[in-house]
MARKOL-405666 format. One record per residue (C-alpha): residue number from 1; residue in three letters; x, y, z. Coordinates in nm, 3 decimals, m for minus. Layout:
<pts>
@resi = NUM, resn = ALA, x = X, y = Y, z = Z
...
</pts>
This chain:
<pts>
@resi = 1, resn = UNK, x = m4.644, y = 6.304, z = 0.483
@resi = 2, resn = UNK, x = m4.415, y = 6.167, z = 0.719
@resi = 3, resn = UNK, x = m4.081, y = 6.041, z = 0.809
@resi = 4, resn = UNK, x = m3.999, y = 5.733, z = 0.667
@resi = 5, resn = UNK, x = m3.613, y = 5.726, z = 0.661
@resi = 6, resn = UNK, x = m3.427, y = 5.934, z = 0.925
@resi = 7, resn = UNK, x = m3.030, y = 5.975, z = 0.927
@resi = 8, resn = UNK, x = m2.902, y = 5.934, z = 1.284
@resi = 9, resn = UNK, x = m2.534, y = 6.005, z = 1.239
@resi = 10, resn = UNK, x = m2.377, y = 6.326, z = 1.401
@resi = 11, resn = UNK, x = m2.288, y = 6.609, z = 1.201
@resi = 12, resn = UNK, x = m1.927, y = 6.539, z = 1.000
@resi = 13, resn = UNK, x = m2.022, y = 6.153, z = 0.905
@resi = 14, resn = UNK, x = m2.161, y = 6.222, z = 0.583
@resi = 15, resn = UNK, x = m2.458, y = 6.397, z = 0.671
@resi = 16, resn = UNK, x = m2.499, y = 6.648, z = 0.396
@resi = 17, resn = UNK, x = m2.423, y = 6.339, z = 0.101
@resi = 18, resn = UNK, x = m2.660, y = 6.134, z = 0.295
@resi = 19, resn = UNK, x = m2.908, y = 6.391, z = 0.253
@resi = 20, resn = UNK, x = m2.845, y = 6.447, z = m0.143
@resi = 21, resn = UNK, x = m2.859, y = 6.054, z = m0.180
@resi = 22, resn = UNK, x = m3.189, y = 6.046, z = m0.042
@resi = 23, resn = UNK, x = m3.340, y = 6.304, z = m0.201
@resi = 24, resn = UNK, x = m3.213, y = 6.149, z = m0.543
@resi = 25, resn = UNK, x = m3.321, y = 5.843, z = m0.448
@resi = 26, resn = UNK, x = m3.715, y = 5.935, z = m0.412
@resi = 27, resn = UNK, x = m3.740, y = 5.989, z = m0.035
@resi = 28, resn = UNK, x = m3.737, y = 6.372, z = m0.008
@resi = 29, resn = UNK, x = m3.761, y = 6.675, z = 0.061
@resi = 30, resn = UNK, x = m3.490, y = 6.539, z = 0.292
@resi = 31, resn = UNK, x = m3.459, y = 6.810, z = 0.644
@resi = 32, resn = UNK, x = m3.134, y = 6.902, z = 0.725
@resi = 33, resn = UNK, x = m2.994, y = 7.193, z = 0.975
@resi = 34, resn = UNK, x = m2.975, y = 7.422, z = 0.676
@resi = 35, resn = UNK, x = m3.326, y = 7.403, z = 0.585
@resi = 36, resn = UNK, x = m3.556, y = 7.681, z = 0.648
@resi = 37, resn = UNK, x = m3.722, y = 7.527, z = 0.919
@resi = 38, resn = UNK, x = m3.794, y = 7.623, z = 1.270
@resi = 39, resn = UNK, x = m3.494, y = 7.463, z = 1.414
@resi = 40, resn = UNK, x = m3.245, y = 7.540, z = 1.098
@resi = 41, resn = UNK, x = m3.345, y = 7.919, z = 1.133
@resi = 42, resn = UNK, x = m3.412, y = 7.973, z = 1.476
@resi = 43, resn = UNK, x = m3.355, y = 7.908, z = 1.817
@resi = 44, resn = UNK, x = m3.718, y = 7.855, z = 1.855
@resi = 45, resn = UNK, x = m3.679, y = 7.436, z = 1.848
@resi = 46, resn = UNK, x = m3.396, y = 7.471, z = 2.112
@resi = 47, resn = UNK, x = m3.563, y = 7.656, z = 2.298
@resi = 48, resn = UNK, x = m3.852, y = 7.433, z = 2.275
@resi = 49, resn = UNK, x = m3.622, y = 7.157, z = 2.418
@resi = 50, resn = UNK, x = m3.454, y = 7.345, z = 2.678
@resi = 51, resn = UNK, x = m3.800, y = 7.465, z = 2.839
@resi = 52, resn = UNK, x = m3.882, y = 7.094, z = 2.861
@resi = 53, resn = UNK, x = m4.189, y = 7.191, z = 2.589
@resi = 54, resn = UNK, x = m4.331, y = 6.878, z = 2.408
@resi = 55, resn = UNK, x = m4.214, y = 6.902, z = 2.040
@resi = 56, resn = UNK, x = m4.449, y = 6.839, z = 1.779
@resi = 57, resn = UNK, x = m4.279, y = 6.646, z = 1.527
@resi = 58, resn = UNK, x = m4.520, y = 6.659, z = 1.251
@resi = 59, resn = UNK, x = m4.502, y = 7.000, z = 1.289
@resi = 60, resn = UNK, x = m4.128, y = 7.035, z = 1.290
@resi = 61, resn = UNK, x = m4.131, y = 6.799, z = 1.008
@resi = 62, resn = UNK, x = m4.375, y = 6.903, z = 0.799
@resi = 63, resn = UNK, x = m4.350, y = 6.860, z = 0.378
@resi = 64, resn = UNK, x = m4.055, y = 6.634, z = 0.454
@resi = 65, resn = UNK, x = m4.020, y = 6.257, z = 0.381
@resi = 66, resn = UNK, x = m3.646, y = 6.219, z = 0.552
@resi = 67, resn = UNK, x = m3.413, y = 6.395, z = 0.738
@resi = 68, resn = UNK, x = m3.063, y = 6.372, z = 0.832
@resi = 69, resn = UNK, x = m2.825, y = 6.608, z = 1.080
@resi = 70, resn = UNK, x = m3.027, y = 6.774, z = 1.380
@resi = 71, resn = UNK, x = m3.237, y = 6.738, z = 1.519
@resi = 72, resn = UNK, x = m3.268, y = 6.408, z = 1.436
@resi = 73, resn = UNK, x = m2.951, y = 6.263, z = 1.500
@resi = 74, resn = UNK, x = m2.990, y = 6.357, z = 1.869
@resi = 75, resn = UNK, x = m3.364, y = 6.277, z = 1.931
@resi = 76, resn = UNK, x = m3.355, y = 5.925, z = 1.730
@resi = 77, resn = UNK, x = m3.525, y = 5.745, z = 2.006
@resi = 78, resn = UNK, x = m3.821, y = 6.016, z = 2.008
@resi = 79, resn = UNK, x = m3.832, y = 6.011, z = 1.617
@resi = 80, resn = UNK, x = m3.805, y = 5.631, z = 1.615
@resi = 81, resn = UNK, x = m4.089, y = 5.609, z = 1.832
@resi = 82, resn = UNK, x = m4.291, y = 5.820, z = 1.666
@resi = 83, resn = UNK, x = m4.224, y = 5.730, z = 1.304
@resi = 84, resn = UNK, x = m4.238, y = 5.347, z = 1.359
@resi = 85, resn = UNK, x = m4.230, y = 5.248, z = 1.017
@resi = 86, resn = UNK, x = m3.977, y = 5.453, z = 0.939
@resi = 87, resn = UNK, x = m3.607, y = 5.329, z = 0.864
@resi = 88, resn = UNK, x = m3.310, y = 5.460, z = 1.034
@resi = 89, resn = UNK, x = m2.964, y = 5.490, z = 0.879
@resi = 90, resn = UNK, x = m2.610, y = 5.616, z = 1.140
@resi = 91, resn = UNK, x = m2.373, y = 5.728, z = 0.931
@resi = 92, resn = UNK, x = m2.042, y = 5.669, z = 1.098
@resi = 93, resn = UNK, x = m1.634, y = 5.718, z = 1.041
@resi = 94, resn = UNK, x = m1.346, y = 5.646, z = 1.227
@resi = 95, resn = UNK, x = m1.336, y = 5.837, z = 1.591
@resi = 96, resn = UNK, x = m1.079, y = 5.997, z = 1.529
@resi = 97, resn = UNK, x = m1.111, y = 6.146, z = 1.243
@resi = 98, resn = UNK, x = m1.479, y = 6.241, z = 1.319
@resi = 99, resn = UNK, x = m1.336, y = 6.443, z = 1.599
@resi = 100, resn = UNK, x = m1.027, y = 6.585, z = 1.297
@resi = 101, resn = UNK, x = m1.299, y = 6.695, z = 1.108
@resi = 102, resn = UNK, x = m1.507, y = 6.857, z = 1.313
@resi = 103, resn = UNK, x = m1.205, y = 7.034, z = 1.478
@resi = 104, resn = UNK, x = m1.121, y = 7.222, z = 1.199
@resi = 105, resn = UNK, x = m1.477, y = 7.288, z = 1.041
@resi = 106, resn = UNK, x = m1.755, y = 7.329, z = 1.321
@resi = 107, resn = UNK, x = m1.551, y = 7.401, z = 1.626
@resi = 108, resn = UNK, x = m1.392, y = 7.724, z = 1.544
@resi = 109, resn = UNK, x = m1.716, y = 7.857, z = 1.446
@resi = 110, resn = UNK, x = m1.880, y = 7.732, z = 1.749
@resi = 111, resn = UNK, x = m1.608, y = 7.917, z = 1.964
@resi = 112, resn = UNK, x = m1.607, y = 8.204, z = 1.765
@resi = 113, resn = UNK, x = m1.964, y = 8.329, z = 1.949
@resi = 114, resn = UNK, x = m1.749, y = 8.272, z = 2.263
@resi = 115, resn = UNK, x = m1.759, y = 8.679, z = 2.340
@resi = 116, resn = UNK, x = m2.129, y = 8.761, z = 2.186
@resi = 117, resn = UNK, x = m2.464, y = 8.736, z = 2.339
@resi = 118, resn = UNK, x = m2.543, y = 8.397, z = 2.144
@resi = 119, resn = UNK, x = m2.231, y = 8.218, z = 2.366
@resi = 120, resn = UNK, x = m2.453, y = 8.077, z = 2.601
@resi = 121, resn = UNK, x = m2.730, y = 7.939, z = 2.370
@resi = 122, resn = UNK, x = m2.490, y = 7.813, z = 2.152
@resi = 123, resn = UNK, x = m2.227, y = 7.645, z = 2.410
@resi = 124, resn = UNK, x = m2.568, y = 7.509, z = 2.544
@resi = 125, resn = UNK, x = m2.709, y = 7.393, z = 2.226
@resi = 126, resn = UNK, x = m2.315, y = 7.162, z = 2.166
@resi = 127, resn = UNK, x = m2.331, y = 7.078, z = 2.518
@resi = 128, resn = UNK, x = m2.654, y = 6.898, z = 2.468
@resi = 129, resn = UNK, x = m2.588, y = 6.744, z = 2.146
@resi = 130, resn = UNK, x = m2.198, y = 6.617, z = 2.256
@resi = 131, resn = UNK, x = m2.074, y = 6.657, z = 2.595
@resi = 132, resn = UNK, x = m1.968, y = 6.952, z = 2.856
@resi = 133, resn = UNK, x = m1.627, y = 6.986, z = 2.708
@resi = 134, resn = UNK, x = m1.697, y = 6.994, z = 2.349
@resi = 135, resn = UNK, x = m1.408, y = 7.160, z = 2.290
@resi = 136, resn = UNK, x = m1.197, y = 6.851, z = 2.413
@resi = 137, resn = UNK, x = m1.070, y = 6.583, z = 2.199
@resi = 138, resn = UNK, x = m1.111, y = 6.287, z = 2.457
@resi = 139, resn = UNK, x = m1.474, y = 6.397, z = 2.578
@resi = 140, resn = UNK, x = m1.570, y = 6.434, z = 2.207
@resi = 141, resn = UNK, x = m1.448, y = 6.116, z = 2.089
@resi = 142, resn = UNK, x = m1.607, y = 5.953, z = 2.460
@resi = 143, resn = UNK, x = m1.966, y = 6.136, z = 2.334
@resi = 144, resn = UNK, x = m1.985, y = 6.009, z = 1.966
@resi = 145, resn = UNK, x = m1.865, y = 5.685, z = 2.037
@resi = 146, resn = UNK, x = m2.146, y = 5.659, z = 2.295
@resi = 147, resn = UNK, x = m2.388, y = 5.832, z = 2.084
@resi = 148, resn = UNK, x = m2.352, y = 5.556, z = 1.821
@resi = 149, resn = UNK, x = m2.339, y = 5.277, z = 2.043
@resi = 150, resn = UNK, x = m2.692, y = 5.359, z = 2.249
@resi = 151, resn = UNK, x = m2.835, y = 5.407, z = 1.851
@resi = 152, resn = UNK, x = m2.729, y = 5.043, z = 1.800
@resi = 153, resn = UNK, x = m2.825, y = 4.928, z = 2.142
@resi = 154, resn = UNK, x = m3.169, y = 5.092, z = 2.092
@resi = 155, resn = UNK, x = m3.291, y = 5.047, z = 1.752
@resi = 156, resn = UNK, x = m3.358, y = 4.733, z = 1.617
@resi = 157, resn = UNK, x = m3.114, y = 4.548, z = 1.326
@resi = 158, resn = UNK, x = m3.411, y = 4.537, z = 1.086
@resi = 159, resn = UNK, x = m3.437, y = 4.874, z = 1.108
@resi = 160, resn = UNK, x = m3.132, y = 5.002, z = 1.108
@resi = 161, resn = UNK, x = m2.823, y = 5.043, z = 0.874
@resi = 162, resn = UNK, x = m2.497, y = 5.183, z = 0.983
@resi = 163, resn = UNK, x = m2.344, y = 5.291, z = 0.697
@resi = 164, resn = UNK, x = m2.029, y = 5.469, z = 0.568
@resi = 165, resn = UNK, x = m2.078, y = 5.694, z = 0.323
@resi = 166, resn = UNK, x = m1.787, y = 5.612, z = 0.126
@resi = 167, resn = UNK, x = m1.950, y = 5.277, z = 0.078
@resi = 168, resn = UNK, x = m2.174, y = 5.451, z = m0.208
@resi = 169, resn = UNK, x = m2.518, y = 5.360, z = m0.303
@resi = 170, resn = UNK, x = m2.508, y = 4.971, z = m0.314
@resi = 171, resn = UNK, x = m2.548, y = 4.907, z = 0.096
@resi = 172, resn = UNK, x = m2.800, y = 5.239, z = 0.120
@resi = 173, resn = UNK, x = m2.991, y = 5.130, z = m0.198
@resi = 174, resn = UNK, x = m3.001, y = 4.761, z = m0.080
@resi = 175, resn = UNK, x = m3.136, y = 4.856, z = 0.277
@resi = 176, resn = UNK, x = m3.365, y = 5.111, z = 0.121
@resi = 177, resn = UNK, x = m3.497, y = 4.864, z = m0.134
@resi = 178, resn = UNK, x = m3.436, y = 5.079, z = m0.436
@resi = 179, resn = UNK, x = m3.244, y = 5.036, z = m0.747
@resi = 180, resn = UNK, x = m2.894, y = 5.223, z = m0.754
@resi = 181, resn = UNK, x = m2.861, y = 5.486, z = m0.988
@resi = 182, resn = UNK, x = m2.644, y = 5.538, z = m1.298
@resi = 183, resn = UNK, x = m2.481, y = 5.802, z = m1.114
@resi = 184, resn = UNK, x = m2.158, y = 5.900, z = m0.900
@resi = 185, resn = UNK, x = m2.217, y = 5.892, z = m0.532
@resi = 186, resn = UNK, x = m2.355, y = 6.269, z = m0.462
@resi = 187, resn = UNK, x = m2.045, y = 6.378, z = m0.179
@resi = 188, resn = UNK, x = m2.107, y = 6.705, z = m0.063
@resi = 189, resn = UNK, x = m1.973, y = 6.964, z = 0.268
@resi = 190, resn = UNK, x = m1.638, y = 6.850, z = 0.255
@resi = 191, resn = UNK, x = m1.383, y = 7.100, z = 0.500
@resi = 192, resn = UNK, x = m1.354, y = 7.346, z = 0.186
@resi = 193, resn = UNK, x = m1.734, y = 7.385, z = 0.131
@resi = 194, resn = UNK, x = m1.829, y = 7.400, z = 0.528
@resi = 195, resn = UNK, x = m1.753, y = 7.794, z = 0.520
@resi = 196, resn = UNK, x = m2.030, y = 7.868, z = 0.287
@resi = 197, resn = UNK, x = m2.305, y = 7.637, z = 0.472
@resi = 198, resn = UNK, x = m2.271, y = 7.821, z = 0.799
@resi = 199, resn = UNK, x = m2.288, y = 8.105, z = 0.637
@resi = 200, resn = UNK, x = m2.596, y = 8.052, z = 0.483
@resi = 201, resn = UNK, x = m2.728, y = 7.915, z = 0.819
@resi = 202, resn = UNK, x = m2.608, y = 8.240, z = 1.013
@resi = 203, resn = UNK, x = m2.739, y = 8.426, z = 0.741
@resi = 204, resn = UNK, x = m3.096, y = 8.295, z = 0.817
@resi = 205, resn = UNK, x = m3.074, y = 8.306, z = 1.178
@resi = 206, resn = UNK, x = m2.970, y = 8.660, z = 1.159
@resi = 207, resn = UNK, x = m3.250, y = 8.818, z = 0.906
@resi = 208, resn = UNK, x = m3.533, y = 8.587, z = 1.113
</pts>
């Protein structure tokens, strides 16, 4: 098995509803940061990356048909490359309230390591994915708005949908070439159900 639809969108654009779409729409096990995998539970992947180590991608990917979040939002060009036929879909939302969002969900937990051993993998780990300062508002905004720009610049139109997931299933199911289902719109990890994901995710990384 291998990837044949990979989100590229950065964490707080719908990532999590993206994932539940796919998966009810016949294209997982969808990966996403939460999933027991090496990078979800470890800091083996990072570590991987930061060592300048190749990645194996079937490995990383194995028993999954999509996945959405990290690492693939950050690596598209890699996965793009090496998934050719696969389809790629950026979820995306207004700058500023990307940057609103993740304010108030991922970067208080992000700081709260700020005092503990894991401060400088983790500051390391956001400083890849966004920017040196990605605690500021400005560099934030500056880093996704690039982010999704070089994944438009990059990736071919025929392969590519950038897609809000308020939209629903009509442009996904259209680009995916699937029916749409009889059912609501799966949205999921809103700012009041954020607390419990990284809590599971800590969870993991602490027992491992």
């Amino acid at each position: 098995m291998s990837l044949s639809v990979i989100g590229v969108g950065l964490p707080r654009t719908g990532t999590s509803s993206l994932k539940l779409a796919l998966n009810q729409l016949g294209f997982g096990p969808c990966c996403q940061t939460t999933e027991p995998s090496a990078f979800g539970r470890t800091g083996m992947f990072w570590m991987r990356v930061f060592s300048e180590e190749a990645i194996d991608w079937d490995e990383i990917f194995r028993g999954y048909r999509s996945a959405v979040d990290f690492p693939s939002g950050i690596f598209f060009k890699e996965l793009s490359g090496k998934y050719p036929n696969s389809k790629l879909i950026l979820t995306v939302r207004d700058s500023s309230s990307w940057f609103d969002s993740f304010e108030r969900t991922v970067l208080p937990w992000v700081l709260s390591f700020k005092d503990s051993p894991y401060w400088e993998i983790t500051s390391k780990i956001y400083t890849t994915i966004f920017c040196e300062n990605f605690w500021d508002r400005n560099s934030m905004i500056a880093a996704y708005d690039r982010h999704n720009a070089n994944v438009v610049k990059l990736i071919p139109g025929e392969r590519l949908l950038v897609y809000k997931v308020a939209d629903g299933w009509l442009p996904l199911c259209k680009f995916l070439n699937v029916p749409e289902p009889g059912t609501k719109f799966p949205f999921f990890n809103t700012r009041t159900e954020f607390p419990a994901v990284v809590r599971e995710v800590m969870t993991r990384a602490i027992e491992d």
